[in-house]
N, C-alpha and C positions, 0 to 999 in steps of 0.2 A: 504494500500500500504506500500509496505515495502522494508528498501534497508539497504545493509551491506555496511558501509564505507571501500573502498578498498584506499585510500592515504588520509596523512593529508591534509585538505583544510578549509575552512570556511565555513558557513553553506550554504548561499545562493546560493553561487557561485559555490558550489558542487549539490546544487538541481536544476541548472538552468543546469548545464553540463548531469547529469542524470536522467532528466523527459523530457517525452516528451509531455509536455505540453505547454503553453504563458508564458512569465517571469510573466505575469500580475496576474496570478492565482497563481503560485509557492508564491507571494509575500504575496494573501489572506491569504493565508494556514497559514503562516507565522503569521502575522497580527493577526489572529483570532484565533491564540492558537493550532492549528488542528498538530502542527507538533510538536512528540517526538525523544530526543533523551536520548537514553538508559531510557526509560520509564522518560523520566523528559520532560515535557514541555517546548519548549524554541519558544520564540517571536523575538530576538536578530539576526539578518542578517549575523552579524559576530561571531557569537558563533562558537569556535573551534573545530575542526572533528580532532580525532585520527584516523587511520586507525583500524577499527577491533570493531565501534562503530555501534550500529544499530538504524537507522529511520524510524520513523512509521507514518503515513500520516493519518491521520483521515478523510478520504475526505468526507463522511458524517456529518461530525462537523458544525451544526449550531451558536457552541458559537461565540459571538459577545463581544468585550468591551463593559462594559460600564460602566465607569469611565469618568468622564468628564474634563481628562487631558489623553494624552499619556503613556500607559505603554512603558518603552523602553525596557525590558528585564523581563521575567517570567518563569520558571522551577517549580518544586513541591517544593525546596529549599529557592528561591530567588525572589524576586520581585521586580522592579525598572519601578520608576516614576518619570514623568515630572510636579514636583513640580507649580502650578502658583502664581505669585505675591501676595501677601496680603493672603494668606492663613496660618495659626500656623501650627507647625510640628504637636506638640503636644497640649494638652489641658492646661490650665491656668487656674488660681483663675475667672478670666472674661468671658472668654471662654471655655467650654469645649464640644460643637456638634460638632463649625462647624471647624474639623480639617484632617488635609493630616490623620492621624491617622484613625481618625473615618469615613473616608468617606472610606480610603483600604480596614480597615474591614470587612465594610458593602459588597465594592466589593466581598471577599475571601471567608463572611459565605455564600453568594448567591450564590457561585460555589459550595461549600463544608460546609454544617450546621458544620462539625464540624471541621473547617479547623481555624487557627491560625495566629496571624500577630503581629510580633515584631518589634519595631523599633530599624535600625541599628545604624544611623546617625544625623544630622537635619541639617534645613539651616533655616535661620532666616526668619521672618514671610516674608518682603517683599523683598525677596531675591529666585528667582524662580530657576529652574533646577534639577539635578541631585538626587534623596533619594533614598537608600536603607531600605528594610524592609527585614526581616526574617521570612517566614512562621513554623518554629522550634527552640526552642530555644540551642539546640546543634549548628545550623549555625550559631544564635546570637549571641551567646559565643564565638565561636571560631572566630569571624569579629571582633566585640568591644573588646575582652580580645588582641587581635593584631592589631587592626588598622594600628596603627604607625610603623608597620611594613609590614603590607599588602597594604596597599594603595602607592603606586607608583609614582600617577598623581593626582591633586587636579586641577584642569584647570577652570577657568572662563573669560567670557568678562565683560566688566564695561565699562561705558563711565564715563568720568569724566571731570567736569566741566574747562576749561582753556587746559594748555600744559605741560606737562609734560618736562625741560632742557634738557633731553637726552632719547634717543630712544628707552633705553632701562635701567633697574637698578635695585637695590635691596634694599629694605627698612628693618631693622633692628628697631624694638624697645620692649620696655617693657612696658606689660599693665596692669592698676591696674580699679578696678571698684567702683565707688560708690553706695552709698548708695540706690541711684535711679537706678541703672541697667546701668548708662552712663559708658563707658571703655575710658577711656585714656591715654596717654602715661604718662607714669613718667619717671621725671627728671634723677633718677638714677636706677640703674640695680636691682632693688627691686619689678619688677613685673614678670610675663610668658613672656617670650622669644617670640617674633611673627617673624617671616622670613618672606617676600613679595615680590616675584619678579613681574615685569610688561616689557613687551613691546610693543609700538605703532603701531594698525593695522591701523589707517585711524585717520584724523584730518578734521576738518571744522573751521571757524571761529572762535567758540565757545565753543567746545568740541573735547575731545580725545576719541577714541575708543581704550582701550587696553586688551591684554592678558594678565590673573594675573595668575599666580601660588603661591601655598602657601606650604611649608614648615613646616610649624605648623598650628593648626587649632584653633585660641582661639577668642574665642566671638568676634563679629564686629570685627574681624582683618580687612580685608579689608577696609571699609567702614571706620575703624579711620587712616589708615595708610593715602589713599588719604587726607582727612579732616587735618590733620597735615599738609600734605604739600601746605595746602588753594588750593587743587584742587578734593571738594568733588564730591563724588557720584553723579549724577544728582536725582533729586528726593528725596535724603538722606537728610527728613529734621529733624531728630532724631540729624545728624550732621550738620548743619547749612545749607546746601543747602536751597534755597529759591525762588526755582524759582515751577510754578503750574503744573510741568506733574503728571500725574495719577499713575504713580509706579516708584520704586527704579530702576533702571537701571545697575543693577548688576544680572546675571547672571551663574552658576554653568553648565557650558557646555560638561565637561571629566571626566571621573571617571576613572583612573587604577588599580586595586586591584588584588590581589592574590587569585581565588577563592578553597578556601580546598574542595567545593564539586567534583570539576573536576580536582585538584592539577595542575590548570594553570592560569596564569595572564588573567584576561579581561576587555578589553576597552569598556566601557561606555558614548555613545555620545546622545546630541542633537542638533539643529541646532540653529544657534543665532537669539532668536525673531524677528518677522518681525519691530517691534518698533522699535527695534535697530537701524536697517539698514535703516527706516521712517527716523529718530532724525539726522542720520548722513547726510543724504542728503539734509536735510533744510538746 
């Protein structure tokens, strides 16, 4: 099946307007890889339509995931996953199987013996959400040699342990690392510049739930930014948190970046853990 984009629109919302099919099944297609656009694979609901762009529907397509996290975005270019808790990006001196890395891989050669996977990004082990990978290393290049200029939106949720004075604000410091892998702030302006904004979606007795944004991207920023202000991470017991839940309660939930395969900005979401929203309501 096949259909010429006649106005700009977003992907789903254009396949639900032109098939005459269930929402329910335009969503499978979706889901299971079955739907091209300009011969690129895309998974993404909000992947952006030009007018004058062509979609191809595989409705014969049996492929299924199967990765044992969420892909949220896939084309022949691009691959994006929903990282979970306690997994390495990459491989280390201790570890090197069992990692986000080596498990994409594995997904990429099982579609394609001779297909490739780069990493773009990373998020710290027990810090779940949003990675980019690059199935070519032309898109690799042209992601990481620009980052800091591509990336737009850095968005996460956190809960963090007490309350933060004000509703909303911006944390400023410099981090230097020791010897052991620990980051902390220093005294004076003689480390990485880290920028931190936060503000307060929901409070309980206990705990804050808020939206962070970051500004710069330097190891445990986050996670030392709260920690300084004696209102860690829940779960962050790297940073002195203390208390027994089962993972870091930080979260990597938006991605905006500039994609050069398509020469347009794309938003990259997922939805905030059900844990989260468990924790909040204790």
């Amino acid at each position: 099946m096949k259909l010429v984009v006649n106005k700009d629109s977003e992907l789903l919302e254009y396949l639900y307007e032109h098939l005459d099919m269930p929402k329910k099944r335009v969503k499978q297609y979706l889901v299971h890889g079955a739907v091209y656009v300009n011969e690129d694979r895309v998974t993404q609901y909000n992947y952006p339509l030009v007018a004058g762009m062509k979609i191809m529907i595989d409705t014969n397509s049996k492929n299924s995931r199967n990765l044992p996290f969420s892909i949220i975005f896939e084309d022949d270019h691009l691959l994006v996953v929903n990282k979970p808790s306690g997994l390495l990006t990459i491989a280390t001196e201790k570890e090197k199987e069992r990692t986000l890395y080596h498990i994409v891989r594995d997904y990429v050669v099982s579609k394609n013996p001779h297909g490739r996977i780069f990493i773009v990004h990373r998020l710290d082990k027990d810090t779940s959400g949003i990675v980019l990978f690059a199935k070519d290393e032309k898109t690799k290049n042209q992601l990481q040699e620009n980052w800091n200029d591509y990336v737009s939106l850095r968005e996460y949720t956190a809960i963090v342990c007490g309350h933060p004075k004000e509703e909303s604000g911006q944390i400023v410091q410099y981090l230097k690392e020791t010897k052991t892998n620990l980051v902390y702030v220093s005294p004076r302006e003689d480390g990485k510049k880290a920028i931190t904004n936060y503000s307060v979606l929901k409070t309980n007795d206990k705990y804050s739930m808020l939206k962070v944004t970051i500004e710069t991207g330097r190891k445990n920023q986050i996670r030392v930014a709260f920690a300084s202000k004696k209102m860690p991470i829940l779960g962050d017991k790297k940073y002195g948190e203390k208390s027994k839940v089962n993972r870091l309660y930080l979260h990597a939930n938006r991605l905006k970046i500039y994609y050069p395969v398509i020469k347009k900005d794309i938003l990259f979401e997922t939805s905030i853990p059900t844990e989260f929203k468990k924790m909040m309501q204790s």
